[in-house]
N, C-alpha and C positions, 0 to 999 in steps of 0.2 A: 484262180483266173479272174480276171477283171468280166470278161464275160464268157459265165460256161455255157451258154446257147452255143459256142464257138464248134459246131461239132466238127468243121475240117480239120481244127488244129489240134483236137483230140483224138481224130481218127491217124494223124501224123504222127503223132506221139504214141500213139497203140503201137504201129509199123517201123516206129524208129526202135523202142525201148523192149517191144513183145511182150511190156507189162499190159494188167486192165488200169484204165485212168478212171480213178472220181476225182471229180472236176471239186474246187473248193471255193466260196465264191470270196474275193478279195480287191481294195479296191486298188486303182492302178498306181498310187501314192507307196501303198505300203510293197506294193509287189518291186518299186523301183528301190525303196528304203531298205527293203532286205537282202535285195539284191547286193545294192552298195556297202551293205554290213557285212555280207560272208563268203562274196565274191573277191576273190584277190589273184594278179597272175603271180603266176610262177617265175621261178629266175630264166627257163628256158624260153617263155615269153616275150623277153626283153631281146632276145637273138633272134628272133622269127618277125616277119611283117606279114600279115591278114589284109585282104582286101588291097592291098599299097600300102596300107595305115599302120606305121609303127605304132606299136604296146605303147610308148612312152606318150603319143596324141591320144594314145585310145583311153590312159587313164587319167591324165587329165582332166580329159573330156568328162570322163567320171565322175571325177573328184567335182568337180563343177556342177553338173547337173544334181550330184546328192544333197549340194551346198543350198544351190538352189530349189530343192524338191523339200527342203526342211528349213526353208526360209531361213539360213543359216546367217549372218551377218559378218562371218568371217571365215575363213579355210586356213588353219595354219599346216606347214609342211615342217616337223621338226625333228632335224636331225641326232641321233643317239648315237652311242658311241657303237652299239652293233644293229641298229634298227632304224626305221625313219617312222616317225607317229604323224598319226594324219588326225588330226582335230579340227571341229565344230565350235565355234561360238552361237549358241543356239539360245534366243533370249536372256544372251547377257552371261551364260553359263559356258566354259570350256567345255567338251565331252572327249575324250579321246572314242574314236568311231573303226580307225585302222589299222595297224600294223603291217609294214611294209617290208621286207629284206632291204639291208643296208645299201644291197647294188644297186636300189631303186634310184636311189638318192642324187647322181650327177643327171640321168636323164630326162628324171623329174624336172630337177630347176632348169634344165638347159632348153626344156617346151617352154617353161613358163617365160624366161629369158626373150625365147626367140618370139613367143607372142607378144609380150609388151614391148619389143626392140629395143632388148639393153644389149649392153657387150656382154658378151656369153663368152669371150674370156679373160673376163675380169672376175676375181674370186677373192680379193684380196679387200672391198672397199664396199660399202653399203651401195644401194641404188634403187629406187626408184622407177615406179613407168604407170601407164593407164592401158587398158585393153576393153575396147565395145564388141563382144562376141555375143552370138546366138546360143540360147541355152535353154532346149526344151520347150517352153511355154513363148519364148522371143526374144529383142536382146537385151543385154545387162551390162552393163558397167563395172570394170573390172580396177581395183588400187592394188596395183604389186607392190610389197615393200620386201628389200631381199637385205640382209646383214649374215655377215660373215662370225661365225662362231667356232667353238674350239672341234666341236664336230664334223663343219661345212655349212653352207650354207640354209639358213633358216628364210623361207617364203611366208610371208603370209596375205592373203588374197582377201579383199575388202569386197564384199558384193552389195554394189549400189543397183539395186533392183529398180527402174522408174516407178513401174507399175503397180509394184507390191510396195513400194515406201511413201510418194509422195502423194497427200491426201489433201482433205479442206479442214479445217477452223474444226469443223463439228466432229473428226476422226481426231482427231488429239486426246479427246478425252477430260476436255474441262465439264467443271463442277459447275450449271445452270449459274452461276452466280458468278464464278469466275471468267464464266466464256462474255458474259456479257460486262465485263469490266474489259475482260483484255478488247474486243473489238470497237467501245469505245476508244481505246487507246490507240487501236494501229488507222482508225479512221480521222484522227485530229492530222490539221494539214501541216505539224511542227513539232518537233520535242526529238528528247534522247528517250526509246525502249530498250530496255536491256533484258537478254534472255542467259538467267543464270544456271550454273548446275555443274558436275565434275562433268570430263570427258564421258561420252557414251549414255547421258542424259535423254538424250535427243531433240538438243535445242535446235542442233542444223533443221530434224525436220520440222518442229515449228517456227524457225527463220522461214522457212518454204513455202510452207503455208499458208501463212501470213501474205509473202509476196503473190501467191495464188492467186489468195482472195484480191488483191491490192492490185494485181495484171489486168488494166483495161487500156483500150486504144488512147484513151485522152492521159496518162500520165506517163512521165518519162523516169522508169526504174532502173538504174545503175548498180550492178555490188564489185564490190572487191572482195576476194575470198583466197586461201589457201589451204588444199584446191578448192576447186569449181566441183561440187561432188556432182551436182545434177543440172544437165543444161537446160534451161527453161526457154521455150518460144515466147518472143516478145519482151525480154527479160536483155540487159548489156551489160553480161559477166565478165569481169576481167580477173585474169588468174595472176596472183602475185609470181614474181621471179626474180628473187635478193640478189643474184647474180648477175644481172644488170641491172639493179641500182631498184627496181619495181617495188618497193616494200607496202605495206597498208598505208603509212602514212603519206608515203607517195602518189600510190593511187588513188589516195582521197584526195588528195590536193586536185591531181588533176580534173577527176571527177565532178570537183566541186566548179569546171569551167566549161561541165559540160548541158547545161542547165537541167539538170534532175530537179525531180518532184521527191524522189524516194530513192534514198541510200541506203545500201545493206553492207556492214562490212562485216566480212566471214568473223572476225573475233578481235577484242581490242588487247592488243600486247603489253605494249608502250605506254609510257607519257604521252609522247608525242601523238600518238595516234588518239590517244583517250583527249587530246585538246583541239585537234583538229574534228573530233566527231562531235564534242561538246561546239564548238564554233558554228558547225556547218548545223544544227540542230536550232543555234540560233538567227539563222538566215534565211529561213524559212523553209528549212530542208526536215521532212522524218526519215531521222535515223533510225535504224535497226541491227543491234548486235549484239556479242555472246560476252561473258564473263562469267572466270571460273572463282563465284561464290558457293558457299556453302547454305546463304539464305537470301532471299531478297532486301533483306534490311543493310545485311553487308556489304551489300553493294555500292551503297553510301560512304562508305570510310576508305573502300579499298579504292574509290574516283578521288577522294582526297589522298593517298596513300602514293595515288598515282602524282601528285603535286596537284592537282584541278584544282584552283580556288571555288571555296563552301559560296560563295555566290554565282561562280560557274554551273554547279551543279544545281545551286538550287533553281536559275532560271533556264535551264535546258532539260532535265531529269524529268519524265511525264510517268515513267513505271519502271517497275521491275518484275519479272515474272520468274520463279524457283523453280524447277524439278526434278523431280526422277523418276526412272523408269523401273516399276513394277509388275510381276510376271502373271499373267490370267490365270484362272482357271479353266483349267480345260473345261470345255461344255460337253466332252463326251464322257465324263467320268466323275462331274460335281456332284458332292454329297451335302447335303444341311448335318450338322449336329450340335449338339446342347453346348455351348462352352463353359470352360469350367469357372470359377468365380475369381480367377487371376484375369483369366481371361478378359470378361466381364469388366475386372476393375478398366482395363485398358479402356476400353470405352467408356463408361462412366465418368472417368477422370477428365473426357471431353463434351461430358452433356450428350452423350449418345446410348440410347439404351437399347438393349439386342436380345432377341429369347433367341435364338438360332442362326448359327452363320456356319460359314463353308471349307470346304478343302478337297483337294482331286484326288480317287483313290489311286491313280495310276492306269493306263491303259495302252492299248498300243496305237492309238493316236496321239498320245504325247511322250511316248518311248516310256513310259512306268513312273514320270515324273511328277505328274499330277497338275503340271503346266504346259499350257499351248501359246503362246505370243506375248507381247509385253505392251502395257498401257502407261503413258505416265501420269502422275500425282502432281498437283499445282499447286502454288499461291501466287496470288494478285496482286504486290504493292501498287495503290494508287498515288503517286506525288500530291498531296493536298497543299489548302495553304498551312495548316496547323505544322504537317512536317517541316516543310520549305519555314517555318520561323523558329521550329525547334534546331534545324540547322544551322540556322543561322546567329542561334544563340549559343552553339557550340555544344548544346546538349548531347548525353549520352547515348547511343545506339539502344541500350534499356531502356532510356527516356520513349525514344522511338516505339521500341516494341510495345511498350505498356502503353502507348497512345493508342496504335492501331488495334491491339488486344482486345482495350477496351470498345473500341468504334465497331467489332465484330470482322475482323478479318478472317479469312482461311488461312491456317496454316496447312502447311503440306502435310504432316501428321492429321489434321481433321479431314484432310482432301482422302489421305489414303484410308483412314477407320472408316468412311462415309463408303467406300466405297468397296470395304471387306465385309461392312453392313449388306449394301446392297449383292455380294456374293459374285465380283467381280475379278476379287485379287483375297488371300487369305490374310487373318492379322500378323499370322508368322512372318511373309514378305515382307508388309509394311513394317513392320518393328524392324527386320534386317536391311529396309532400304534405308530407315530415319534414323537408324543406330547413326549412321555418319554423319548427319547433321545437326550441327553447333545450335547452341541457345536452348531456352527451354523448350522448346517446342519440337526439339528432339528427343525431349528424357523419356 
């Protein structure tokens, strides 16, 4: 019981069951967590309505509030050939959570349907919708994406939480060193920032954040994005629609007539848009956008790659920023211990030395995983002039790296060991998140 002072609802529970109750004390997170783990209806459920409330709203509704009660970041609904699985993206991690009987499966998707108002009899064609419902704590922002599979239909539910995602500058989790290079950089009144990293990095939220900080009455902020994940007050979001004709490059165009201070556009695709965001960067407009690099130095060849002329780039380009996202340690379950001398070398090999660092033993506020939430790991390219002339001598991306190496930059690799020093994230994550990224400063 969340609270065993509760003695009405214990003496209800005596007179219902005619057992004795000891009350257990537990808190109201995990009493709803367990619930949603071993609670499931039955097939004769789906044929009976409760309250007026069909089974099929009532587990939805479920599915949503566990999503949301474990800060889940996705809900997929996945059809099998005799079952439907109900999974968790839970800091970056699938978890399967449910198993459903296969019958579940048409009335499942046909709530979800009828909440995001798609055609609910169309089974044949991918589709798309958005849903703002209430869920528990208040409301949430819902991305349906539905595709048709050899099973049936596959849902998966994107939970854009306002409250629990969008934060300021100092919740991102930069390294004293890198917060204060990046906030020089989004505070210059001109240039191209580009914020790089695979999908799921979480560059949207520091696009966000950035414009946060950036959101006062005297400047006029503009984005183009696909989607609009999070509507911001004060903020003039335009949601791409290729369907009539609305594309990035479009919307930048027009944007640029609309006299902005500050552009954001949700991600560069194209050419075309990579030269119109280079153009508008040099008109006295700050850009702000995403590219999917592997480091921030990369980001240098892949704007050429895009066709940009190297002196495009070099007078518009003001930074790059790298990351990803690595998983915490839970604070209810962190341990210090000795590492072993492999261990060790990893740090060493960065000029970091450690008598003791961490890892979660498991518990049941992080379901036995030894992780609770995910932080991410940074680097800071600054555009200097030394770069801006090695570009322009057509020098090597090596060239590059061995400059800034030497000038003392962060790598993402130093951002992440600094920060399994400090007993934040474990060295195992960082190694599993840097495994993916190119150059040395991944080995």
């Amino acid at each position: 019981m969340a609270d065993p002072m509760d003695y009405y609802s214990i003496d209800d529970m005596k007179i219902s069951t005619g057992f004795q109750i000891s009350p257990v004390i537990a808190t109201k997170y995990e009493i709803i967590q367990a619930v949603n783990r071993h609670y499931n209806l039955s097939d004769s459920d789906l044929e009976e309505e409760k309250d007026g409330e069909a089974p099929a709203i009532r587990l939805v509704d479920q599915l949503l509030q566990a999503g949301v009660q474990m800060k889940a970041s996705d809900i997929h609904i996945d059809p099998q050939e005799s079952k439907v699985l109900i999974r968790y993206r839970i800091d970056g991690v699938l978890r399967t959570e449910r198993t459903l009987p296969k019958s579940h499966q048409n009335s499942l998707t046909a709530r979800v349907k009828i909440m995001a108002d798609m055609n609910i009899t169309e089974t044949r064609l991918p589709q798309d919708g958005r849903i703002k419902t209430k869920v528990d704590h208040g409301t949430v922002d819902l991305r349906i994406s539905i595709l048709p599979t050899v099973f049936g239909e596959k849902v998966v539910i994107r939970i854009l939480d306002l409250a629990n995602t969008l934060g300021g500058i100092d919740e991102l989790g930069f390294h004293p060193v890198n917060r204060d290079k990046y906030l020089d950089l989004i505070q210059q009144p001109s240039g191209l920032l580009l914020i790089t990293g695979p999908t799921g990095s979480g560059k949207s939220s520091t696009l966000y954040a950035s414009l946060n900080r950036l959101n006062t009455e005297n400047v006029n902020i503009i984005t183009v994005e696909d989607p609009v994940e999070y509507q911001i007050e004060g903020l003039n979001q335009v949601q791409v629609h290729t369907k009539v004709g609305l594309t990035f490059s479009e919307g930048l165009r027009s944007i640029l007539r609309q006299d902005p201070n500050i552009v954001m556009v949700g991600e560069i695709r194209d050419s075309e848009t990579a030269e119109i965001a280079v153009r508008a960067s040099l008109t006295g407009h700050l850009v702000l956008s995403t590219l999917h690099t592997n480091s921030s130095i990369s980001a240098i060849p892949r704007l050429f790659d895009m066709g940009i002329e190297p002196y495009l780039v070099v007078s518009s380009l003001s930074g790059v920023v790298a990351q990803r996202l690595v998983r915490r340690i839970c604070r209810d379950c962190r341990q210090a211990y000795t590492p072993s001398e492999m261990e060790r070398n990893h740090f060493r090999k960065r000029g970091i030395q450690v008598d003791q660092i961490y890892k979660g033993a498991g518990c049941n506020s992080c379901q036995n995983s030894g992780y609770r939430g995910r932080m991410a790991i940074q680097e800071v390219l600054v555009i200097d002039d030394e770069i801006r002339s090695l570009m322009m001598q057509h020098k090597s991306m090596e060239d590059v790296q061995r400059y800034v190496r030497d000038a003392g930059m962060m790598f993402l690799l130093d951002d992440g060991l600094l920060k399994a020093q400090q007993g934040l994230t474990t060295l195992e994550e960082v190694l599993r998140v840097a495994k993916a990224y190119g150059g040395r400063d991944g080995k």
